[in-house]
Every structure is written in structure tokens, then in C-alpha cells.
One Martini backbone bead per residue (centre of mass of N, CA, C, O) as a GRO file, in nm:
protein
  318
    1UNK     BB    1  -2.515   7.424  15.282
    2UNK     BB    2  -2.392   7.179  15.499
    3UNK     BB    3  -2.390   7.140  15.800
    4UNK     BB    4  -2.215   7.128  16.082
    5UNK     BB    5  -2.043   6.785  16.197
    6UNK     BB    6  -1.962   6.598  16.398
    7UNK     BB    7  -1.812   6.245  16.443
    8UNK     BB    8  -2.063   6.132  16.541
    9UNK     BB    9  -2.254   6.224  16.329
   10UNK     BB   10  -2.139   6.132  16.125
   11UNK     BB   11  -2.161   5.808  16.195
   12UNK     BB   12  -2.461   5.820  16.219
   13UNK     BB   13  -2.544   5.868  15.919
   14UNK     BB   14  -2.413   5.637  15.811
   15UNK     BB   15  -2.555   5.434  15.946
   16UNK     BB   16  -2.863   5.560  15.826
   17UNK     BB   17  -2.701   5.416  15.533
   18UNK     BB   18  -2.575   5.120  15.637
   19UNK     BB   19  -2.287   5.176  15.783
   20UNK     BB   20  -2.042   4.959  15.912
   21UNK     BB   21  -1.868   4.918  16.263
   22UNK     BB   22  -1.591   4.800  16.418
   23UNK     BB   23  -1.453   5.088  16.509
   24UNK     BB   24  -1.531   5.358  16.659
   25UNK     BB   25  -1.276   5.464  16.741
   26UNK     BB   26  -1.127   5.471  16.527
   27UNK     BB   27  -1.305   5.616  16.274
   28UNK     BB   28  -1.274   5.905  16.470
   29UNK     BB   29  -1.024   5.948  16.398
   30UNK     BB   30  -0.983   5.943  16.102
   31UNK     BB   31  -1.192   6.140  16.039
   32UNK     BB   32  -1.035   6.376  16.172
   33UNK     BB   33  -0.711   6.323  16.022
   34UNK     BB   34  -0.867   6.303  15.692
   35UNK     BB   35  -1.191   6.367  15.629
   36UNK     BB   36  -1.520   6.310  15.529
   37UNK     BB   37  -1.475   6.370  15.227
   38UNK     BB   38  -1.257   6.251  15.183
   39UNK     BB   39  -1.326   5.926  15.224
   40UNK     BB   40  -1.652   5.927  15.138
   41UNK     BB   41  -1.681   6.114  14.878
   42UNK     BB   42  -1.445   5.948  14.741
   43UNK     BB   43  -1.497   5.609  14.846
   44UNK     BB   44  -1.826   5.512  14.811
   45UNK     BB   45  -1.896   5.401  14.510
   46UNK     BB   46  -1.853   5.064  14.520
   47UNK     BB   47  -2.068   5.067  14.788
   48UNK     BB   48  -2.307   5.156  14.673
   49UNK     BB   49  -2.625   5.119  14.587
   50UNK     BB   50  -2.768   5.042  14.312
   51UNK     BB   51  -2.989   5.371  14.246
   52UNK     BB   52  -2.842   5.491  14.461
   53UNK     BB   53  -2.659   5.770  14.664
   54UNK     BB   54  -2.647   5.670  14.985
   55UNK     BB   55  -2.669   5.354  15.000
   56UNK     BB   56  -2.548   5.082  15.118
   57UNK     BB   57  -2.425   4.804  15.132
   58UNK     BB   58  -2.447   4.518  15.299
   59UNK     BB   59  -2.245   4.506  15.484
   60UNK     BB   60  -2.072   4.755  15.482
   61UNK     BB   61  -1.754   4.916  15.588
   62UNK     BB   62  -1.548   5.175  15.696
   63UNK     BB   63  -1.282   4.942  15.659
   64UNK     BB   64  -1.301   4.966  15.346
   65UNK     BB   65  -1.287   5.246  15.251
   66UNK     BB   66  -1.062   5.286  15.366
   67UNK     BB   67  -0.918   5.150  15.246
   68UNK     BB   68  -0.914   5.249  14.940
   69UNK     BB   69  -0.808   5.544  15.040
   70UNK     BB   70  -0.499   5.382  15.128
   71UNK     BB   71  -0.446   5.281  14.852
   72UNK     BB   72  -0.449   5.543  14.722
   73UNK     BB   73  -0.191   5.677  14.842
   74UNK     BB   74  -0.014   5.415  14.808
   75UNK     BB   75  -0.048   5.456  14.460
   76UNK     BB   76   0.069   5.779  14.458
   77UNK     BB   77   0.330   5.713  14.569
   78UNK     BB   78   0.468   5.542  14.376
   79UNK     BB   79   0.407   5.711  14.110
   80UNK     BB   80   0.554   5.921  14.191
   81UNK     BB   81   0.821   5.815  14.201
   82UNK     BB   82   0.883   5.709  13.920
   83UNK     BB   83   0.784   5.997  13.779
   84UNK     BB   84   1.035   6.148  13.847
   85UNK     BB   85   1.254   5.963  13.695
   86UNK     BB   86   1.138   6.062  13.439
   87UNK     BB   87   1.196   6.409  13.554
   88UNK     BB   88   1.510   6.372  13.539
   89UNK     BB   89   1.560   6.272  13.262
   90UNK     BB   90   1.425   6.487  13.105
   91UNK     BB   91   1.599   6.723  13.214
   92UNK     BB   92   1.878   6.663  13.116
   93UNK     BB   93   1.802   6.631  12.811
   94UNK     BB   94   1.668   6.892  12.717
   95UNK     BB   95   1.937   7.054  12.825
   96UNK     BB   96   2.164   6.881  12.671
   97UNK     BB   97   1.948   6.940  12.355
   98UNK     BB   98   1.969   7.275  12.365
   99UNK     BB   99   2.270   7.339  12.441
  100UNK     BB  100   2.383   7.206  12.144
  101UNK     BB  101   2.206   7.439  11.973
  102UNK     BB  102   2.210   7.725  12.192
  103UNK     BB  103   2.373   7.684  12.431
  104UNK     BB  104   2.398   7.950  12.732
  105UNK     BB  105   2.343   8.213  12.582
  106UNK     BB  106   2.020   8.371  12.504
  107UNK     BB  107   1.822   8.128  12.454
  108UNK     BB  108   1.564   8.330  12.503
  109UNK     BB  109   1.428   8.263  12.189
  110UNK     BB  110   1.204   8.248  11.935
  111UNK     BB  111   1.449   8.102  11.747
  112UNK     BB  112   1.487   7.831  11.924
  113UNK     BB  113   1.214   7.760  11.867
  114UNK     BB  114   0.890   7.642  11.721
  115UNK     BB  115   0.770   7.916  11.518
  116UNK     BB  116   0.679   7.830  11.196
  117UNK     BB  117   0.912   8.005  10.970
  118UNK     BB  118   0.961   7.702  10.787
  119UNK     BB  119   0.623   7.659  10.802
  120UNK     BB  120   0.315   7.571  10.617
  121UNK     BB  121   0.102   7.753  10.815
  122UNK     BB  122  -0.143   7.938  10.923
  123UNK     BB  123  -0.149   8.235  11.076
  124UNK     BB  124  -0.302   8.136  11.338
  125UNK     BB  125  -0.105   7.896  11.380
  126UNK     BB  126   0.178   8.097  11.433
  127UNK     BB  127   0.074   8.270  11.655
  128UNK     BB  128   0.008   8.072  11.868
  129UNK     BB  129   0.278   7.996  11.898
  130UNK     BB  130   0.426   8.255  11.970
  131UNK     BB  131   0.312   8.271  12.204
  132UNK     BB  132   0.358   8.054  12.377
  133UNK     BB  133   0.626   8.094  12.367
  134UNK     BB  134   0.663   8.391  12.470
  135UNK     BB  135   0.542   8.297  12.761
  136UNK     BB  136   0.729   8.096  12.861
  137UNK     BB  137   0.958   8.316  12.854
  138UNK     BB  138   0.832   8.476  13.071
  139UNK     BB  139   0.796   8.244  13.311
  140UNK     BB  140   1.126   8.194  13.307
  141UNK     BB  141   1.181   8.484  13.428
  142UNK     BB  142   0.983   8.475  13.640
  143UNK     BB  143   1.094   8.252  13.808
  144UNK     BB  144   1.397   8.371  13.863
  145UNK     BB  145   1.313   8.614  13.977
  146UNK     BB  146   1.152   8.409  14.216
  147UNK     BB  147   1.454   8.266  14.286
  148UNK     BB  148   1.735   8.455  14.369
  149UNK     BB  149   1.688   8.509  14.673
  150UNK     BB  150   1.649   8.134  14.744
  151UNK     BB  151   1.842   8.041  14.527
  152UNK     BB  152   2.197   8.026  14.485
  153UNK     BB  153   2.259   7.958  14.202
  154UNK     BB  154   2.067   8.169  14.070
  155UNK     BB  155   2.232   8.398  14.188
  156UNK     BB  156   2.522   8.329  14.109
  157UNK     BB  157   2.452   8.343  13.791
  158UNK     BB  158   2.320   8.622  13.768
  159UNK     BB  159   2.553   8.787  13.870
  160UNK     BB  160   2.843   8.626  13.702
  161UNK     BB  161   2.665   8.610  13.387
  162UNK     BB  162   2.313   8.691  13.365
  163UNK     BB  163   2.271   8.370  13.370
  164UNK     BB  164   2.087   8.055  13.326
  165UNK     BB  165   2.152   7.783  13.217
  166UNK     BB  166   1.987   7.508  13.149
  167UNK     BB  167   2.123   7.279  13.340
  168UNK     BB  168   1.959   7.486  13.603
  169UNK     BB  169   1.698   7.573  13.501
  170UNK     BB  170   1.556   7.287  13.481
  171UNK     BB  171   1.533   7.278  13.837
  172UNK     BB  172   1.279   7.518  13.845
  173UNK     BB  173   1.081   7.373  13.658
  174UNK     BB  174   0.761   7.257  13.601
  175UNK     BB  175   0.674   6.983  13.488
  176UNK     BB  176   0.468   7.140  13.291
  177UNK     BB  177   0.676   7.359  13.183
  178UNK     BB  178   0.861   7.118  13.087
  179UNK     BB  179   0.623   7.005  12.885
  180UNK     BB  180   0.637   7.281  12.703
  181UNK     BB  181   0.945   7.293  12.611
  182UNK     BB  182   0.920   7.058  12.463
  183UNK     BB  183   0.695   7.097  12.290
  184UNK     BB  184   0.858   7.386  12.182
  185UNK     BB  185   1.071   7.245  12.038
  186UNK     BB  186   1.265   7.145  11.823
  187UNK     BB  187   1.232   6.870  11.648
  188UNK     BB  188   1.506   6.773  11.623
  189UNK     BB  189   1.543   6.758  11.908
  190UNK     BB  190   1.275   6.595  12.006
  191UNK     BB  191   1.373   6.341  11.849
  192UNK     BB  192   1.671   6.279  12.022
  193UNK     BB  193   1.538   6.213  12.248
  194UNK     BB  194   1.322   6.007  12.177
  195UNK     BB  195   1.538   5.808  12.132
  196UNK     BB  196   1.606   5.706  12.421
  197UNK     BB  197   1.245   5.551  12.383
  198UNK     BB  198   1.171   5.446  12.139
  199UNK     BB  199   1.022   5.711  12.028
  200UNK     BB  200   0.826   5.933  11.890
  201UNK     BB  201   0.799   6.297  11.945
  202UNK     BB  202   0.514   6.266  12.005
  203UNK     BB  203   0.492   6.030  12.214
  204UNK     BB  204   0.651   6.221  12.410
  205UNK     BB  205   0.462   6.491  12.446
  206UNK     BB  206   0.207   6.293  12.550
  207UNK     BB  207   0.339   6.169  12.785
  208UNK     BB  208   0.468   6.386  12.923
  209UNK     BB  209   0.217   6.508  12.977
  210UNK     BB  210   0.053   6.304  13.132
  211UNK     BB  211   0.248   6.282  13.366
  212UNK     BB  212   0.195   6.570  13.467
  213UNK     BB  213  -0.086   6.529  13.541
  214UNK     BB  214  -0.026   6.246  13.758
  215UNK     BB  215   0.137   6.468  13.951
  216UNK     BB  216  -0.027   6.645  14.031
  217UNK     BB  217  -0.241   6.447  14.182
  218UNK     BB  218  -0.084   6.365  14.329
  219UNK     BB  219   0.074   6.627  14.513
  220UNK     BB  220  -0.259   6.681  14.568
  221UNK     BB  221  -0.417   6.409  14.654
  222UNK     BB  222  -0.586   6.322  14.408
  223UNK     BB  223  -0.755   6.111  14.321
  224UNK     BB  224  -0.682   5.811  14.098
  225UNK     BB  225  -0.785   5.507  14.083
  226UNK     BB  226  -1.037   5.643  13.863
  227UNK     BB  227  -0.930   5.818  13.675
  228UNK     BB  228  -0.947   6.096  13.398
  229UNK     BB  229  -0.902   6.206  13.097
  230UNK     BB  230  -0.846   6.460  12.891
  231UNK     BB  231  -0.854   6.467  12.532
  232UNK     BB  232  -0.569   6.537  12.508
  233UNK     BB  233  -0.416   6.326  12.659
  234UNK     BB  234  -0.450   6.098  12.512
  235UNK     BB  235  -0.290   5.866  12.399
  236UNK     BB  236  -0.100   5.671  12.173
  237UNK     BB  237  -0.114   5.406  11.981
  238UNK     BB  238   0.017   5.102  12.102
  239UNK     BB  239   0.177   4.796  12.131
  240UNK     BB  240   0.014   4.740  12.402
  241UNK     BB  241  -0.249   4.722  12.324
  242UNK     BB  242  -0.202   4.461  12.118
  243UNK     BB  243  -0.056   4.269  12.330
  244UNK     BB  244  -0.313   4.257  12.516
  245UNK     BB  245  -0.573   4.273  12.338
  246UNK     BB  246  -0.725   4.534  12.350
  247UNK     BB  247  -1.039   4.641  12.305
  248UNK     BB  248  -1.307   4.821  12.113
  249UNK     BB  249  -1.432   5.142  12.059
  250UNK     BB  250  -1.454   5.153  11.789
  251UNK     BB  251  -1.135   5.329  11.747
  252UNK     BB  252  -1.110   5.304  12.074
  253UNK     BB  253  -0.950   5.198  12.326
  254UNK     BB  254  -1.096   5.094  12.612
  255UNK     BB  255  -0.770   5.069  12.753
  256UNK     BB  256  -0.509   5.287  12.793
  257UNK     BB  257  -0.568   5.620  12.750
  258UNK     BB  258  -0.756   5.781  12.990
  259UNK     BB  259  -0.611   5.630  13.251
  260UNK     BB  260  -0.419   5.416  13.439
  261UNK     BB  261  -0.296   5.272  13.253
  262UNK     BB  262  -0.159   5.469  13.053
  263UNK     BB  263   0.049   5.504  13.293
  264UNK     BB  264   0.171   5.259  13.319
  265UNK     BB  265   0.265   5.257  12.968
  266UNK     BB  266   0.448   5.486  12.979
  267UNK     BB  267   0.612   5.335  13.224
  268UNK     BB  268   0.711   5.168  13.076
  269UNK     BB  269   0.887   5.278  12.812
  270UNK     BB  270   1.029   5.516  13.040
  271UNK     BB  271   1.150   5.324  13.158
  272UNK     BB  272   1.346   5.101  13.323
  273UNK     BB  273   1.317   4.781  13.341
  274UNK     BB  274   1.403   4.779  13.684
  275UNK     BB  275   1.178   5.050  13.730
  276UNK     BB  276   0.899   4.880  13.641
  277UNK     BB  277   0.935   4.606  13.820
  278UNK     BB  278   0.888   4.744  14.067
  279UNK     BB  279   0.636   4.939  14.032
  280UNK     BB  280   0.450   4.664  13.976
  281UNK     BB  281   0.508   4.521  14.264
  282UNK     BB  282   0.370   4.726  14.412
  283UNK     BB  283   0.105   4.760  14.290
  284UNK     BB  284   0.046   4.433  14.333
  285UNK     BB  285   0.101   4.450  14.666
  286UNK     BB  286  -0.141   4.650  14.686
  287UNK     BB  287  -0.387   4.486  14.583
  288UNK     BB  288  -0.389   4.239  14.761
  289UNK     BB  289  -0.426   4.369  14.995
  290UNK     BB  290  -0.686   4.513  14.956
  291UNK     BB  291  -0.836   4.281  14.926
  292UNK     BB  292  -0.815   4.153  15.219
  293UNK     BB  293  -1.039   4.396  15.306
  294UNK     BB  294  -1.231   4.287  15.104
  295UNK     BB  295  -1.598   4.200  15.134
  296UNK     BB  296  -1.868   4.306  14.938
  297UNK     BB  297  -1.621   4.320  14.732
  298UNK     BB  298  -1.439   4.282  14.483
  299UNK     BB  299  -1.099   4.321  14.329
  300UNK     BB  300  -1.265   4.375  14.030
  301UNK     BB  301  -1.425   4.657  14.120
  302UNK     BB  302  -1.131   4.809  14.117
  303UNK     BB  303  -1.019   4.741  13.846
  304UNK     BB  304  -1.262   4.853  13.674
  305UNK     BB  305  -1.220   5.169  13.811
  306UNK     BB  306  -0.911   5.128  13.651
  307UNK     BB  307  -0.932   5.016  13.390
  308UNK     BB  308  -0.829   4.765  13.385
  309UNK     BB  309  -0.728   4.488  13.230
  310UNK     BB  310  -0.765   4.140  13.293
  311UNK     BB  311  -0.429   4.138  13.174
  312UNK     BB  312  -0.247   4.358  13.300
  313UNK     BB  313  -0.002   4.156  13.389
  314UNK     BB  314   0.122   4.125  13.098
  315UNK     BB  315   0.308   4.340  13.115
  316UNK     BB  316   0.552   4.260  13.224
  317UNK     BB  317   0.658   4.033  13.015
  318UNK     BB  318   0.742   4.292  12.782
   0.00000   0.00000   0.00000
């Protein structure tokens, strides 16, 4: 456990790592404000010397990091608003058409859901099916019970009718809950939603984690402009890949997979086209602003380590 270090310790530590303050008075603030960890040890990679652990490049300055930092602050706050977009537009599509197939009494029940008992597959992943539809159905009971005395809607429709519609459950599951909901509908749902983004219903489903992925990132603050996603969340093989002539290593597109361009791609798709070139219009004048605060490194570097293609901006284009 590394001991407590006062902002000027912090600073002087810096220092002897080749770190350098055009304002230390500004950088004291700054570092007390946001502290130590999130800023040096979050983005100080991109300025540290290779080779090295801790040793910055030459003239590398902490109000560079700090760009970077704030670079990063301000595409969170970017794709979150847009990602709401598609989990607003999504909420209600799931609501809507669980609704027609299902109605609004007793709804929460496994055979409502895809537990393959018209389909062949083995006793194992049958069970696994029904448990997770089970799970589900428990958490969403659970969400109610401990929402009913804080949410107004939630309290009067359980009081005057014993149940909450789906268009109005679908307003208190977490996006995450919300993502495996969709999940587990029936397939011929999932098709009809689907079809709303011309895209087929394992697309949805795939596109639909990813978003809830880095709603959590944004949503808890955590780095996302480097970010790498588990390979379970990997986007499927699309147009964009293609248009856009993106390189493969093996078999697999080396951008656009696994990283913040795959999340471009999806909101490309599931946006309309006028909310996807807002998106893009901010996206685009938070890099050019931070090229103009980086020094020491080119902002080739940062577009490299958001694993963006050379040709990113031709994605508004299409």
C-alpha cells in the first residue's frame, strides 16, 4: 500500500519523473478537485517513455494529461446522451411489442419467453435458458417490491390493479436488466423490434449489450476513449466494416470490433441519421480541440489508442 502524499508531494513526485507544470497553482487545484489516480494514473500512458514505467517523454506537461482527461470526461457525457437515445427508443419498442404478443396481466411467466421448448436443443442449455428467464423474472419482481414506495406509478398500479404493465415496468429496469429482457423474448418479438433498425434480431441483440456496456462506463465515470471489451460483447461482422475497407488480422476486422469505434458503428445504425451526426459533429470537435492542447505527442496517438481507423471520419459519409 503505497503511502498518503500530500498535492505539493504529489507534484514534486511528478517532477522527478520529468513531468512538467506550466501552473502549479492551477494543477494543485485541479489534482485535489478530480484527484491523483484518476488523472495521472488513468491517462498518463499515452506521454510515459517506452521502455519505461513511470518516466515521461520530454517536455511532456501535466496540462496535457490533463487534456486528455477532460477529452475523456467530454466523450462520456457525449455518448451517454446519445446511448439514452437508443435505450428510450428501445424501451418502448420491447414494451410495445411484448405487449401485443402477451398482453398486460400475468406477463411475467416462463412461457412467455424463449425457453426453448419448441426447439431442439440439449437438456443442458434448455435449463440454462429457464434459469436465466427465472432469474429474471425474480429480479423484476424484486425491482417492483423495492420501488413501490418510492415510485408514485409504481405504487398505484400494483395497489388498483396487483401489476405494472410492461410500458411502465420497462421504465425502472436497469439498462443492463433491460438488455437480457430482450434477450430472452421470443424470437419472432426480437425479429419485429429488429426490423425497426433494419438490422436482424441477433444484431439487436449484440448491438443492444455493447450500448449497455459503455452506459456503465460513462454512467460510472470509468476511462472509456481506450476502452477494450470482453470478447463475449465483439459487435458482428457489418457493412461498415466493409465500407469503410477496414483490415483484418486472421479473420477477425482489426477496428470496429471490441473498442469505442464498434460503438460508433452501432450508434450509427441505431441512431437516425440526424442524431448520429449531431453525435458525430461533437465527437469530431472534442478531438480537434484536444489536438490543440497536445505538445509532446501527435493526436494520431490518442486516435490510435481509441483504435479509430485512419478513415474514421468517412463513417458520416454512409
Amino acid at each position: 500500500m503505497k503511502e498518503f502524499k500530500t498535492i505539493n508531494e504529489q507534484i514534486d513526485l511528478l517532477k522527478n519523473r520529468g513531468l512538467q507544470f506550466n501552473d502549479e497553482v492551477l494543477a494543485n487545484k485541479l489534482l485535489l478537485n478530480n484527484n491523483y489516480y484518476n488523472i495521472i494514473n488513468g491517462y498518463k500512458e499515452p506521454f510515459i517513455t517506452a521502455g519505461t514505467k513511470d518516466n515521461f517523454i520530454n517536455q511532456a506537461t501535466f496540462e496535457e494529461i490533463f487534456a486528455l482527461y477532460d477529452f475523456d470526461k467530454s466523450i462520456k457525457d457525449i455518448l451517454l446522451e446519445h446511448i439514452l437515445k437508443v435505450e428510450n427508443n428501445l424501451r418502448s419498442l420491447i414494451a410495445y411489442y411484448f405487449s401485443k404478443y402477451h398482453g398486460n396481466d400475468n406477463y411475467l411467466k416462463l412461457s412467455n419467453f424463449e425457453d426453448f421448448s419448441s426447439v431442439n436443443v440439449n437438456l443442458e442449455t434448455k435449463q440454462n435458458r429457464i434459469k436465466d428467464i427465472q432469474n429474471l423474472i425474480s429480479s423484476i419482481n424484486k425491482e417492483i417490491a423495492n420501488t413501490i414506495n418510492s415510485k408514485e406509478y409504481i405504487k398505484h398500479y400494483m395497489i388498483e390493479y396487483g401489476f405494472v404493465p410492461p410500458w411502465v415496468l420497462v421504465n425502472i429496469l436497469s439498462f443492463g436488466k433491460l438488455s437480457k429482457f430482450l434477450e430472452l423474448m421470443k424470437q419472432n418479438e426480437r425479429i419485429e423490434i429488429s426490423k425497426n433498425f433494419n438490422i436482424t434480431e441477433n444484431e439487436l441483440v449484440q448491438y443492444t449489450k455493447l450500448l449497455s456496456y459503455f452506459r456503465n462506463l460513462c454512467a460510472h465515470d470509468d476511462r472509456i476513449y481506450n476502452a477494450t471489451l470482453p470478447k463475449f460483447l465483439y459487435i458482428p461482422d457489418n457493412q461498415y466494416h466493409i465500407i469503410l475497407n477496414i483490415g483484418k488480422t486472421g479473420t477477425m476486422y482489426t477496428h470496429g470490433k471490441n473498442d469505442l469505434f464498434a460503438l460508433i458503428i452501432a450508434l450509427k445504425i441505431m441512431l437516425s441519421e440526424t442524431d448520429f451526426r449531431r453525435l458525430y459533429n461533437k465527437i469530431y470537435g472534442r478531438i480537434k480541440s484536444l489536438e490543440k492542447k497536445l505538445v509532446v505527442i501527435k493526436i494520431d496517438v490518442i486516435l490510435s489508442k481509441m483504435n479509430f481507423p485512419k478513415n474514421w471520419r468517412d463513417i458520416k459519409k454512409f
